[in-house]
C-alpha positions in Angstrom: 106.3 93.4 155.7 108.0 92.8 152.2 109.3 89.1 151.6 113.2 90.7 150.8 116.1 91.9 151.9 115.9 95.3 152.3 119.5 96.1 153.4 122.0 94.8 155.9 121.1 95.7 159.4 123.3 95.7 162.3 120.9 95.2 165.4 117.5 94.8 165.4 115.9 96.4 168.9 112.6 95.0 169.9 110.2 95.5 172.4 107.8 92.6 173.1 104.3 91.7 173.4 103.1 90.0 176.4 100.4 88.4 174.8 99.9 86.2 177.9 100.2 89.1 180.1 96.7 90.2 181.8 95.6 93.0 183.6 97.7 95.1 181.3 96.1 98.3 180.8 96.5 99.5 177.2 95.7 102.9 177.1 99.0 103.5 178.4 101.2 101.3 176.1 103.7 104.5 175.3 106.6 104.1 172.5 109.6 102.1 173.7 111.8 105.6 174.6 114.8 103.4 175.7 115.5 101.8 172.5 114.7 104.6 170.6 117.7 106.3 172.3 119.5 103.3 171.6 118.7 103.6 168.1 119.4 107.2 167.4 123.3 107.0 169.4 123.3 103.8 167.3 122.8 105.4 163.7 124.7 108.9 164.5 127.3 106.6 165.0 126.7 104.8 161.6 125.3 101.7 162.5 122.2 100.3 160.4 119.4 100.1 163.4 115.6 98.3 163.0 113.1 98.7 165.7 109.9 96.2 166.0 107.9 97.4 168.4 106.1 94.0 168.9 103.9 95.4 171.8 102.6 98.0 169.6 101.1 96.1 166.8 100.5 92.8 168.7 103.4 90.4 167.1 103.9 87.4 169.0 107.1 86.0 169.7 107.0 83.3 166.2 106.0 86.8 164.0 109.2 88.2 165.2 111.3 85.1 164.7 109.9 85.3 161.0 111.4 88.8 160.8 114.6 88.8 162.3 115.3 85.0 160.0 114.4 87.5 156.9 116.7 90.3 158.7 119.2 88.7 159.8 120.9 91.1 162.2 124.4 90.4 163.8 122.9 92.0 166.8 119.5 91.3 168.3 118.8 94.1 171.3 115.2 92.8 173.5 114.4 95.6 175.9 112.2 94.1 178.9 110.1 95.3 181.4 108.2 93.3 184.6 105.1 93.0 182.0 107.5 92.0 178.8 110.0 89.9 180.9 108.8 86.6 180.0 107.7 87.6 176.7 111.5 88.6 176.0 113.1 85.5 177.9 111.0 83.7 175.9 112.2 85.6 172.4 115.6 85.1 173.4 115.3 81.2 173.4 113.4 80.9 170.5 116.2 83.2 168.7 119.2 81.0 170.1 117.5 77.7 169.6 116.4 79.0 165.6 118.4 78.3 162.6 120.0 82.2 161.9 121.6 82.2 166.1 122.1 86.2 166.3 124.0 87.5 169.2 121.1 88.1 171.8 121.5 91.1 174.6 118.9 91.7 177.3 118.5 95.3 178.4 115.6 97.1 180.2 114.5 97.9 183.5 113.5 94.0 184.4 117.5 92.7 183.1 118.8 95.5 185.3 116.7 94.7 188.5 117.6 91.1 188.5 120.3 90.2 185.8 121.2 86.8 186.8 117.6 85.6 186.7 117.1 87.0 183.7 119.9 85.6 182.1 119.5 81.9 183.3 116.1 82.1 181.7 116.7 83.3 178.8 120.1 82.3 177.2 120.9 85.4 175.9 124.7 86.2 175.1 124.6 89.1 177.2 122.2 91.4 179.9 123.1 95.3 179.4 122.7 96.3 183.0 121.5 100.1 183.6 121.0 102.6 180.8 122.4 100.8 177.1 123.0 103.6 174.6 126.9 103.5 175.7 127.3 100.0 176.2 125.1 98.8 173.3 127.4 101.4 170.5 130.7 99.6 172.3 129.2 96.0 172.2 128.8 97.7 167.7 132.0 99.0 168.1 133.9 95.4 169.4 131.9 93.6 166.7 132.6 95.5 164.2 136.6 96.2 164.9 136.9 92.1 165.7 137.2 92.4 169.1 135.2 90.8 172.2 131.9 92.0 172.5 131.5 92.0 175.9 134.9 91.2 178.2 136.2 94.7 178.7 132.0 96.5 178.2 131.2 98.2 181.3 127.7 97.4 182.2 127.6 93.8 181.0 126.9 90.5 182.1 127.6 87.7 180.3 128.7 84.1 180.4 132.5 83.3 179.8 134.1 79.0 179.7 130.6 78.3 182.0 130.6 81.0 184.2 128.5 84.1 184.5 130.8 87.5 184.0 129.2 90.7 185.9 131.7 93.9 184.6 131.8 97.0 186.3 128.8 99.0 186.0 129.0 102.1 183.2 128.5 105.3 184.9 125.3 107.2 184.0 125.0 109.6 181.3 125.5 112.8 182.6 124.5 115.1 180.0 121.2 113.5 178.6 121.5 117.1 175.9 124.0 115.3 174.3 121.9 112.7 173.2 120.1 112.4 170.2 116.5 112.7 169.7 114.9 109.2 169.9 114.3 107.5 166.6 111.7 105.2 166.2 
């Protein structure tokens, strides 16, 4: 990856590596299809979207600090699964604890299953609970109109004066045709 500044991005997306993981069988490592959704309603809506698909090409957790410092997203989007899960908790306090602090939200099928847990180990800003190409272009939307990112989100959980919030969940996507094709 270049040493500059390519252009301004709003959210980075990443998926993982569970370098520590075993008994993961690797012939079925598959693109991350969640955040590639995420992307695509992201830029049709004219938001400037990165994916690192960590798992992929075998970045650990420091490699991806290293590219989100030279980034420097206002959003940082980890998507986790029961394999990346620790992988990701562990990106998410390496990310808050750095020197750059982006906003950090959890999503994936591990956040959504257990939320609080996740949350509490991680210290993310936020867990996107259920499916995040809705919830992710409002959280875009509040940041870039000035306005809380998460307090009136559907979907979200997030921590407010010391207390964790849980809002309403978003309803499902009922036409997935009206999505656009996944961009990776």
């Amino acid at each position: 990856m270049a040493s500059h500044k390519s252009q301004e991005v709003d959210v980075v997306l990443i998926n993982p590596y569970p370098k520590d993981a075993s008994g993961i069988n690797e012939a079925t490592i598959e693109p991350p299809l969640g955040i590639g959704y995420i992307a695509a309603v992201l830029e049709y809506n004219n938001f400037s979207c990165k994916i690192i698909d960590a798992n992929a090409i075998r970045l650990d957790n420091s490699q991806v600090c290293g590219i989100i410092k030279q980034e420097s997203p206002k959003i940082v989007g980890i998507s986790t699964n029961v394999v990346t899960s620790q992988a990701g908790m562990e990106l998410s306090r390496m990310l808050k604890e750095g020197t750059n602090k982006p906003t950090v939200i959890l999503g994936g099928p591990y956040p959504t299953a257990v939320p609080e847990e996740t949350f509490k180990g991680s210290l993310c800003d936020a867990i996107v609970m259920g499916e995040g190409e809705e919830t992710m272009l409002e959280i875009l939307k509040n940041y870039r109109e000035r306005r809380p990112l998460f307090k009136e989100t559907r979907g979200v959980m997030y921590q407010l004066n010391g207390k964790i919030v849980a809002n309403p969940p978003r309803p499902l996507i009922q036409d997935l045709d009206s999505l656009p094709f996944p961009d990776f």
